[in-house]
C-alpha positions as CSV (number, residue, x, y, z in Angstrom):
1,X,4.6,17.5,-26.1
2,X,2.6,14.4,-23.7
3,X,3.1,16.0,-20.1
4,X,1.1,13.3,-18.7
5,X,-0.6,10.1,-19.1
6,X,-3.7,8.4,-17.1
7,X,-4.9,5.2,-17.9
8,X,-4.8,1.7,-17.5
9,X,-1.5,-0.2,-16.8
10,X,-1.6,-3.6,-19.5
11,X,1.6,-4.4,-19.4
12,X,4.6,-4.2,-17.6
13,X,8.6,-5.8,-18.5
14,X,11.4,-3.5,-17.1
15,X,12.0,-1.4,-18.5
16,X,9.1,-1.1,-20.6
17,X,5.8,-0.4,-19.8
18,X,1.9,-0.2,-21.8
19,X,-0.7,2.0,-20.7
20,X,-4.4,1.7,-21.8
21,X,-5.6,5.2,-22.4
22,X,-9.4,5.5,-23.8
23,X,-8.2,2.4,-26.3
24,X,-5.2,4.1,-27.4
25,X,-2.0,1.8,-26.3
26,X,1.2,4.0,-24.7
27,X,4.4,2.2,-24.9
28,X,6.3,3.9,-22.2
29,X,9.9,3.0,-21.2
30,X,10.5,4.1,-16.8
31,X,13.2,4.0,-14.5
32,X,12.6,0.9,-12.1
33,X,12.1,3.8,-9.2
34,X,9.0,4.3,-11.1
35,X,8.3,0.2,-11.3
36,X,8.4,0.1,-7.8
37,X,5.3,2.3,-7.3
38,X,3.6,1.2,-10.5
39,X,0.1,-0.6,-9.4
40,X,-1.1,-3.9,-10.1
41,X,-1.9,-4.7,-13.9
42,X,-5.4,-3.1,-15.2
43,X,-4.9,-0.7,-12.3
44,X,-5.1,2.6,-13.1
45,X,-1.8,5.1,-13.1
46,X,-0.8,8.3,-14.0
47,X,3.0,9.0,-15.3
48,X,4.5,12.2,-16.3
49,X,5.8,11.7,-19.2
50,X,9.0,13.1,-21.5
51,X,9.1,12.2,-25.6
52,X,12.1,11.7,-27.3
53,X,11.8,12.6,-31.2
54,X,15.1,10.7,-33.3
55,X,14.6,10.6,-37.2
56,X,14.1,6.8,-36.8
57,X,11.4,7.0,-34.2
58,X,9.4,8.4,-31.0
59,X,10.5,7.6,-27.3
60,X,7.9,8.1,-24.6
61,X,9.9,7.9,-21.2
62,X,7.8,8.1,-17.5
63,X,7.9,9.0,-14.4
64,X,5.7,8.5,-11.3
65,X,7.2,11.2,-9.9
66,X,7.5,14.9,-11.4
67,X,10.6,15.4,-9.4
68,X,12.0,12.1,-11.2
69,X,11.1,13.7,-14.8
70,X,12.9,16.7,-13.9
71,X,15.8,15.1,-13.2
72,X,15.4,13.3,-16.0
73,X,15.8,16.1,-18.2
74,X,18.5,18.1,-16.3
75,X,20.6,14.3,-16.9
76,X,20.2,14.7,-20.4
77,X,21.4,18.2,-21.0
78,X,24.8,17.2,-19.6
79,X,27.3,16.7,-22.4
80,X,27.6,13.0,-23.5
81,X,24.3,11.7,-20.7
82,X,21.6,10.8,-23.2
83,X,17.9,9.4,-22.2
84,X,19.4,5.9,-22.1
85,X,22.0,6.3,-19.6
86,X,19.7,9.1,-17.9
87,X,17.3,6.4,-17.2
88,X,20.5,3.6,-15.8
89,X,21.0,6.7,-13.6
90,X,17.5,7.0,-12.1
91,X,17.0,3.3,-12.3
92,X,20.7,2.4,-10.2
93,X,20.0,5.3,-7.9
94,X,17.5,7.1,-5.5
95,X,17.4,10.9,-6.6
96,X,18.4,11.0,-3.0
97,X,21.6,9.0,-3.6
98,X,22.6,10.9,-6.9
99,X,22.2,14.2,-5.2
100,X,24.5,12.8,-2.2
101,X,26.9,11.7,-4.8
102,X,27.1,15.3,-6.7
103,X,27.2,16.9,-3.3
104,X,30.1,14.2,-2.1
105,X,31.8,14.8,-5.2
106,X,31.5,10.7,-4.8
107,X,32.6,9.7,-8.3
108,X,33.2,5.8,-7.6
109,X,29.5,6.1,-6.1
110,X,28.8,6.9,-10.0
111,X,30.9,4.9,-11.5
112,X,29.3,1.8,-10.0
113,X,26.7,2.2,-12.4
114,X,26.8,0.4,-15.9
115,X,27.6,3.5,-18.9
116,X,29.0,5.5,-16.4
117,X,32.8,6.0,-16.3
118,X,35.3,8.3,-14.2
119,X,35.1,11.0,-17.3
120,X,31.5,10.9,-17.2
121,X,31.1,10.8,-13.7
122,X,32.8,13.6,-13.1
123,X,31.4,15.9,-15.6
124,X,28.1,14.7,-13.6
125,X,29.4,16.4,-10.7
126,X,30.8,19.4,-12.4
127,X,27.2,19.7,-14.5
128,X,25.3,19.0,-12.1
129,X,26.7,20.5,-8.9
130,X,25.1,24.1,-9.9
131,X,21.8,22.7,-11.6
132,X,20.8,20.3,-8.7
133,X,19.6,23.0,-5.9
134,X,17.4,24.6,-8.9
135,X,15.4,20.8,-8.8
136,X,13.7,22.0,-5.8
137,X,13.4,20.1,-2.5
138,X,11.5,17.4,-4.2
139,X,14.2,16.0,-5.8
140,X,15.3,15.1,-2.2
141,X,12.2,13.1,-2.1
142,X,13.6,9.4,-1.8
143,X,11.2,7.0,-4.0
144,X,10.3,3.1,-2.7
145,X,11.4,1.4,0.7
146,X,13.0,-1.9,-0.2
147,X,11.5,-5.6,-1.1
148,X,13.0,-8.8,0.2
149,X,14.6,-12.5,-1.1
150,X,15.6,-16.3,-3.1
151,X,16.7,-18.9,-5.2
152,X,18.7,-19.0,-8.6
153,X,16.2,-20.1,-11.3
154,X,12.5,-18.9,-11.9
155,X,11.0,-16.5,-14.4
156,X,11.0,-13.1,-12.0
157,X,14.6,-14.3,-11.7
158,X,15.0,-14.3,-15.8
159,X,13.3,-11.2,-16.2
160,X,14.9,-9.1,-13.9
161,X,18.2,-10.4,-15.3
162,X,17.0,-9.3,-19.0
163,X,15.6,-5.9,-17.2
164,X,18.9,-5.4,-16.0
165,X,20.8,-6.1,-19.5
166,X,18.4,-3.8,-20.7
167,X,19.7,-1.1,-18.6
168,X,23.3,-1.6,-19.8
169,X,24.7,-4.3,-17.3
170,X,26.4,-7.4,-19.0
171,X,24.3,-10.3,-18.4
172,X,26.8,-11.9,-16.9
173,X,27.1,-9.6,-14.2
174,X,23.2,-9.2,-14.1
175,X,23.7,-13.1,-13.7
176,X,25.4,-12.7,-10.4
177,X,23.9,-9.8,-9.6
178,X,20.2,-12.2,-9.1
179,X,22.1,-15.4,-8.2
180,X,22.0,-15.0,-4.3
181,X,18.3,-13.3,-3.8
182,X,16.2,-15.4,-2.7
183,X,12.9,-15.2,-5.1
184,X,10.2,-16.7,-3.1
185,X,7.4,-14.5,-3.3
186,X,8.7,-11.7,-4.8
187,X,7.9,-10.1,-8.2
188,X,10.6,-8.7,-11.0
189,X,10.7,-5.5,-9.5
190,X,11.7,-6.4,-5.8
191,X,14.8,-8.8,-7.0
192,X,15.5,-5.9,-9.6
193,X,15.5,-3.7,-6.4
194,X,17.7,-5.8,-4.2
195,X,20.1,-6.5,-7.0
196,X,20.6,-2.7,-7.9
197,X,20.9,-2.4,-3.3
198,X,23.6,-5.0,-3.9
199,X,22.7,-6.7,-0.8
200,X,21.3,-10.3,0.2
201,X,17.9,-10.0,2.2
């Protein structure tokens, strides 16, 4: 098992991610609350890290945050949440707003998220209800303060619309999920951020 990697970030395209360590290139797919807090390309980074082993190939998933991989892995022990829709999860929420919403028993705060219906949502809160205190108060730990705004074509505008079909939304709602942010000075992740906020800043 990789706990960890520390290296050099080469690469970055929500939700995918390449690190440089000691030559050796990490393909690494992350939530976009550990995009957020990546650093700048050829910066250096450390992730905790979770592999996936399928017959038909090896996922490497990270986290800047422990508390983020942990709740990574309680996700995917829940009965039908695997590491795809674990990572929609972290990437459409705050570990701060999930735990509200498994506290709330808020299911339509779930359901707003792409993969995520009412029968899934609340086997969340059922699953979840008993395993989330056991997280430890980091988990309360809210990741990233929010970016800013824009205009309707652009390349950080295309990418965050492909990073957010990549996450499971259809691309025409990804579409209008971008259309209204103003882009001006802001990278992939910050419209990624204020589309997955909802709001217009």
């Amino acid at each position: 098992m990789i706990g960890f990697l520390r290296g050099k970030l080469v690469h970055k395209s929500p939700p995918f991610l390449m690190l440089d360590v000691q030559g050796v290139g990490y393909e690494v797919e992350a939530p976009m609350t550990t995009f957020y807090d990546l650093p700048a390309i050829n910066e250096e980074v450390t992730l905790h890290t979770h592999l996936v082993v399928r017959e038909d190939a090896h996922i490497l998933f990270g986290f800047i945050t422990e508390a983020d991989r942990t709740l990574f892995r309680t996700l995917i022990k829940v009965n039908g949440v695997g590491p795809k829709l674990a990572l929609t999860i972290l990437s459409g929420q705050s570990a701060e707003e999930f735990h509200r919403c498994i506290h709330d028993n808020d299911t339509q705060g779930l359901v707003r998220l792409p993969g995520v219906g009412k029968k899934t949502a609340e086997r969340l809160i059922i699953e979840m209800r008993d395993r989330l205190p056991g997280l430890g108060a980091s988990v309360m730990i809210s990741t990233g303060n929010a970016g800013a705004m824009a205009s309707v074509v652009g390349k950080p505008k295309q990418d965050a619309v492909s990073a957010l079909c990549s996450l499971g939304y259809k691309p025409l709602d990804a579409g209008k999920m971008v259309q209204y942010i103003n882009a001006e000075g802001k990278s992939c992740e910050d419209i990624i951020r204020l589309a997955l906020q909802g709001g217009i800043q």
